[in-house]
TITILUM-733258 format. One record per residue: residue number from 0; x, y, z of N, C-alpha, C, CB in turn. Coordinates in Angstrom, 3 decimals. Glycine has a CB too. Layout:
N
LOVO    i       n_X       n_Y       n_Z      ca_X      ca_Y      ca_Z       c_X       c_Y       c_Z      cb_X      cb_Y      cb_Z
LOVO  NUM         X         Y         Z         X         Y         Z         X         Y         Z         X         Y         Z
...
***
This chain:
92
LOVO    i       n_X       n_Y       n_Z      ca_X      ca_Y      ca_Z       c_X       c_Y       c_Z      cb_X      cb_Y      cb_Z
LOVO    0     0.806    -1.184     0.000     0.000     0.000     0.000     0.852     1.252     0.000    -0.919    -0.004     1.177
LOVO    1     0.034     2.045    -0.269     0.865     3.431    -0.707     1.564     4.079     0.864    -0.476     4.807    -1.555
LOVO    2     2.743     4.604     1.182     2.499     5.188     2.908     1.946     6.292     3.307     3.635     5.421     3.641
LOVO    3     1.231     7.515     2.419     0.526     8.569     2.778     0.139     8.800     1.836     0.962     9.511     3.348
LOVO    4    -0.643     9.615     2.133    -1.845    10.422     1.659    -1.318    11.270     0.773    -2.630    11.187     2.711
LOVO    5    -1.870    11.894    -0.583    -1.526    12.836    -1.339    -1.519    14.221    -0.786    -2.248    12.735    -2.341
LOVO    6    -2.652    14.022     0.203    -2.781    15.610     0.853    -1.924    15.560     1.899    -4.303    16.135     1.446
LOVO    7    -1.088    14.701     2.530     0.027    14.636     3.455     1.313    15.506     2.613     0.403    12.890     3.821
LOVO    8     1.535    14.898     1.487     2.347    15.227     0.827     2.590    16.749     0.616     2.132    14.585    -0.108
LOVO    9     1.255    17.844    -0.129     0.894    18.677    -0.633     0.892    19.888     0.593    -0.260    18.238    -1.327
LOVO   10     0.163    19.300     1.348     0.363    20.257     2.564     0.902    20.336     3.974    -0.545    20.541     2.784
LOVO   11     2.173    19.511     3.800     3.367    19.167     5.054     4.185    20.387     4.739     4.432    17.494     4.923
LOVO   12     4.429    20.627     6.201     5.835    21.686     5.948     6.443    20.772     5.487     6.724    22.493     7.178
LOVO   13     7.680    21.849     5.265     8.951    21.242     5.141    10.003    20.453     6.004     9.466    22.038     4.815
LOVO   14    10.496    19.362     6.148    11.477    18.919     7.574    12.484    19.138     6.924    11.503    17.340     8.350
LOVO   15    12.848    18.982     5.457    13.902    18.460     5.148    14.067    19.143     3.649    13.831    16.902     5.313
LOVO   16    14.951    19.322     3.059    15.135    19.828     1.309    15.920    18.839     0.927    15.936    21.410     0.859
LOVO   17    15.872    18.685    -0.351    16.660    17.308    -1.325    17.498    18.564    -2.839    14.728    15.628    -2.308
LOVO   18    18.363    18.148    -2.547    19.261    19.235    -3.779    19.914    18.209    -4.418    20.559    20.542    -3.183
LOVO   19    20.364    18.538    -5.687    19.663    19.567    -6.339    18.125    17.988    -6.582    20.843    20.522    -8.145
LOVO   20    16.742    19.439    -6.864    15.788    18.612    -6.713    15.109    19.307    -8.166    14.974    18.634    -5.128
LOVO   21    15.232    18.804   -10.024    15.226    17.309    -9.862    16.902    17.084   -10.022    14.155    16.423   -11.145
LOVO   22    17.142    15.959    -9.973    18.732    15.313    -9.993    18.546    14.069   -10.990    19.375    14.693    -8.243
LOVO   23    20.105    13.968   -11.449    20.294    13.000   -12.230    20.641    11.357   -11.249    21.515    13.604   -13.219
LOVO   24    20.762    11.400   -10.107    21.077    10.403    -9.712    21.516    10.885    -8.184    22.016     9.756   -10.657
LOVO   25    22.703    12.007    -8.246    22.958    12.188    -6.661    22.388    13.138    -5.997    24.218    12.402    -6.322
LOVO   26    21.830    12.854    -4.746    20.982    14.072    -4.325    21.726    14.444    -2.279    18.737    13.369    -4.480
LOVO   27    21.426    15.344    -2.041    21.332    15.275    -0.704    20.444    15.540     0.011    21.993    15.744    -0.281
LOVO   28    20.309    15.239     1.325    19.163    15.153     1.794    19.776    16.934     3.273    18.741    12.986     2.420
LOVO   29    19.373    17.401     3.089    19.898    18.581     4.299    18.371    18.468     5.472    20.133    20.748     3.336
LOVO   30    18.943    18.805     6.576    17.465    18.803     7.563    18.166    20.025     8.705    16.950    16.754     8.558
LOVO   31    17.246    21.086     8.563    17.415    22.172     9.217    17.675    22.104    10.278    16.674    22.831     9.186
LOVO   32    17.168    21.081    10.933    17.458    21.028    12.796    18.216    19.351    12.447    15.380    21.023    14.301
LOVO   33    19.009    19.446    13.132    19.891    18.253    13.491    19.183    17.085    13.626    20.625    18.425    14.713
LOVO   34    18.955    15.698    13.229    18.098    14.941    13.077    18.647    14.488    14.995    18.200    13.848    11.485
LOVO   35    17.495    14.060    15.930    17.761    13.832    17.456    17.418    12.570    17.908    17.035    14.760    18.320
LOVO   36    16.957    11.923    16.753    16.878    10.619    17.282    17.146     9.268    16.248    15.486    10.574    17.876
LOVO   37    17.406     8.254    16.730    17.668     7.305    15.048    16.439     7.073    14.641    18.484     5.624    15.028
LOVO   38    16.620     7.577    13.042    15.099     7.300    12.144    15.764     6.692    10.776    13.973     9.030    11.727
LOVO   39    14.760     6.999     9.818    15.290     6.104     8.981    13.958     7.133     7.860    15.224     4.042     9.489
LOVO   40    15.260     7.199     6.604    14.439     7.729     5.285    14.095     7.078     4.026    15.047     8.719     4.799
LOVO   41    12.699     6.795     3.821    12.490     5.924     2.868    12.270     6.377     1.500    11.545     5.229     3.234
LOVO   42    12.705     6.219     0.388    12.207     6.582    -0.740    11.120     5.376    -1.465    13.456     6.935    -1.570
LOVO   43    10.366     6.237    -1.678     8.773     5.368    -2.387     9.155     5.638    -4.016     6.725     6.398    -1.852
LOVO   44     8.715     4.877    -4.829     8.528     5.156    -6.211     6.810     5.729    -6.468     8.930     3.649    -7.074
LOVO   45     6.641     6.106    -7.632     5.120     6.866    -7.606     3.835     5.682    -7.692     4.971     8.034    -9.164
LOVO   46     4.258     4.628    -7.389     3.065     3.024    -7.162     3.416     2.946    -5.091     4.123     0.668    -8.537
LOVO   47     4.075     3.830    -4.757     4.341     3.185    -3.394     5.009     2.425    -3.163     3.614     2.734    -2.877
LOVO   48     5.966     1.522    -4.264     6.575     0.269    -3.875     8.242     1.318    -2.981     6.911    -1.070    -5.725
LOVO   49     8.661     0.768    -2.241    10.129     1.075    -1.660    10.974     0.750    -1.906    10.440     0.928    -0.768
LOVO   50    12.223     1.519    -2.428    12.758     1.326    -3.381    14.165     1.654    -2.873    12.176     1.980    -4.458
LOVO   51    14.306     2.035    -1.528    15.544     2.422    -0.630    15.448     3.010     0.699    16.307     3.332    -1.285
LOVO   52    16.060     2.596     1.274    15.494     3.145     2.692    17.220     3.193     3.177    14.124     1.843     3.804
LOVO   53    17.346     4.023     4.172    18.525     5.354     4.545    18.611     4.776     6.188    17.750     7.532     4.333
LOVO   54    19.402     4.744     7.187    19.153     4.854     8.692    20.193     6.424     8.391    19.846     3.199    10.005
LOVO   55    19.264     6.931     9.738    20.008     8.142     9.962    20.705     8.187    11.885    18.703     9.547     9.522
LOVO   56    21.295     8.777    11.857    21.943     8.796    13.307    21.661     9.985    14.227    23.458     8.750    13.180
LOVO   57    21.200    10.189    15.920    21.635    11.686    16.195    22.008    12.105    15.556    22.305    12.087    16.916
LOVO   58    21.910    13.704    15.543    22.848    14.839    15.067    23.405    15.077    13.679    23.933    14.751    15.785
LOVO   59    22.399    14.051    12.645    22.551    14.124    11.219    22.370    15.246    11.063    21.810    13.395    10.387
LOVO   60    22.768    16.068     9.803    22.725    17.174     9.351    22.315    17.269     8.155    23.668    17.672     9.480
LOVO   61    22.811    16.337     7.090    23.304    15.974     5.352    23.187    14.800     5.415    24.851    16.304     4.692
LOVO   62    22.489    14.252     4.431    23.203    12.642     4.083    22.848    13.256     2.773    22.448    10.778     4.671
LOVO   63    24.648    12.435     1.802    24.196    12.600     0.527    24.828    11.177     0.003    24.704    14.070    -0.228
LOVO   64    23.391    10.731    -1.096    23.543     8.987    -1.671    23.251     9.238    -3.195    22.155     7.628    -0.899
LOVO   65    23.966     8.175    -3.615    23.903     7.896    -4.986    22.992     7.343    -5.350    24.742     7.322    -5.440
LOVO   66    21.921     7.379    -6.188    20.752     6.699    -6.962    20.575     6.958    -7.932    19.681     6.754    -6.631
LOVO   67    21.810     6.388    -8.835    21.754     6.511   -10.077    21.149     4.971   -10.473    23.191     6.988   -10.661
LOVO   68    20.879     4.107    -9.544    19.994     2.752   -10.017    18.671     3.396   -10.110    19.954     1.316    -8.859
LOVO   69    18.096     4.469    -9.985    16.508     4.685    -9.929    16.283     5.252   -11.330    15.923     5.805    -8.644
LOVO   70    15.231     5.008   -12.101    15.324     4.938   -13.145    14.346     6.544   -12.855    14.939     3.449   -13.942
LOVO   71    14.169     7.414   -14.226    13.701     8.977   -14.540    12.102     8.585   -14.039    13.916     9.647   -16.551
LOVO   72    11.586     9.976   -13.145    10.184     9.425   -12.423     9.900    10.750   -11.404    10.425     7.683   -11.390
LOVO   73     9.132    10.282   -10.384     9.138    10.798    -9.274     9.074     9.667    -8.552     8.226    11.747    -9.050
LOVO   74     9.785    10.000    -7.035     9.489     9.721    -5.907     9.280    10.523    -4.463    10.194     9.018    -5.875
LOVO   75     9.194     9.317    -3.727     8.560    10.196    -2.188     9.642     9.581    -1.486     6.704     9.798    -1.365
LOVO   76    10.830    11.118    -1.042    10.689    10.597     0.189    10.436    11.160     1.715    11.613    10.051     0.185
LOVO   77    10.497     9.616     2.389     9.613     9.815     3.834    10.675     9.870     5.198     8.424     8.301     4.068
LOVO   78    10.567    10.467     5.914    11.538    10.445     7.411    10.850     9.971     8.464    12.062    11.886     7.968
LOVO   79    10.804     8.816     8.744     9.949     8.198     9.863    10.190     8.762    11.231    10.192     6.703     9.954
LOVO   80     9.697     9.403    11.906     9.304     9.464    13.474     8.484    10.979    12.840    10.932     9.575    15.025
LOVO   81     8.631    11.684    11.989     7.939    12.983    11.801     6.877    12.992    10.960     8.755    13.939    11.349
LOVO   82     6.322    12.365    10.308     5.850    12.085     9.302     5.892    13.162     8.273     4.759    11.650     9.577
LOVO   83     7.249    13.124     7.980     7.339    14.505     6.461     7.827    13.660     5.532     8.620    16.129     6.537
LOVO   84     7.173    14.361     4.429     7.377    13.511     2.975     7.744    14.564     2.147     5.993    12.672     2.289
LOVO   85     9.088    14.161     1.212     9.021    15.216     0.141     9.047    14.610    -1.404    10.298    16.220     0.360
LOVO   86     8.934    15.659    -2.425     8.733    14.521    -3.395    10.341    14.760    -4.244     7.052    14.753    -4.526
LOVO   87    10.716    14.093    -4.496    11.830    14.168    -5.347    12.080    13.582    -6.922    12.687    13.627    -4.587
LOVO   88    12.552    14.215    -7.958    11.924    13.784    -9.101    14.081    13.586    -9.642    10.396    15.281   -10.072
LOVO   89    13.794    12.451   -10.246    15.086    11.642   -10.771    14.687    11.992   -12.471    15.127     9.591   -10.224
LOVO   90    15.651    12.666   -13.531    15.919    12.745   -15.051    17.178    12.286   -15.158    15.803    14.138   -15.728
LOVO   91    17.320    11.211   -16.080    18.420    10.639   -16.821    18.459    11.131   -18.161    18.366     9.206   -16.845
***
């Protein structure tokens, strides 16, 4: 099943920005306040299936990953303990 709602998506602040957003493959993930507890960031493809999932540590700041396996699209991604979703769009 899909993990949220379209209107989750549309009208969530922001937790987090993804640069450059869209990207060819490498992106980073920046989060304004220091991430404070271990969570974990999932990227959804646009069917919901999961397609990568991230652990993050205290005091994250940046994580930046390569996904040049994700083929041109959109996806979602999600930061579990906050429920913020952003959408991020991959062009090859």
């Amino acid at each position: 099943g899909y993990p949220i709602g379209l209107e989750e998506v549309l009208l969530d602040k922001v937790a987090f920005s993804i640069v450059p957003n869209p990207s060819s493959g490498t992106v980073s993930f920046v989060f304004p306040e220091a991430i404070t507890t271990n969570c974990q960031l999932s990227i959804y493809d646009i069917s919901g299936r999961l397609v990568n999932t991230f652990a993050l540590k205290p005091d994250t700041q940046q994580l930046t990953v390569e996904l040049q396996n994700l083929s041109s699209g959109i996806y979602y991604c999600h930061l579990s303990g906050n429920a913020k979703t952003e959408k991020l769009v991959i062009i090859k």
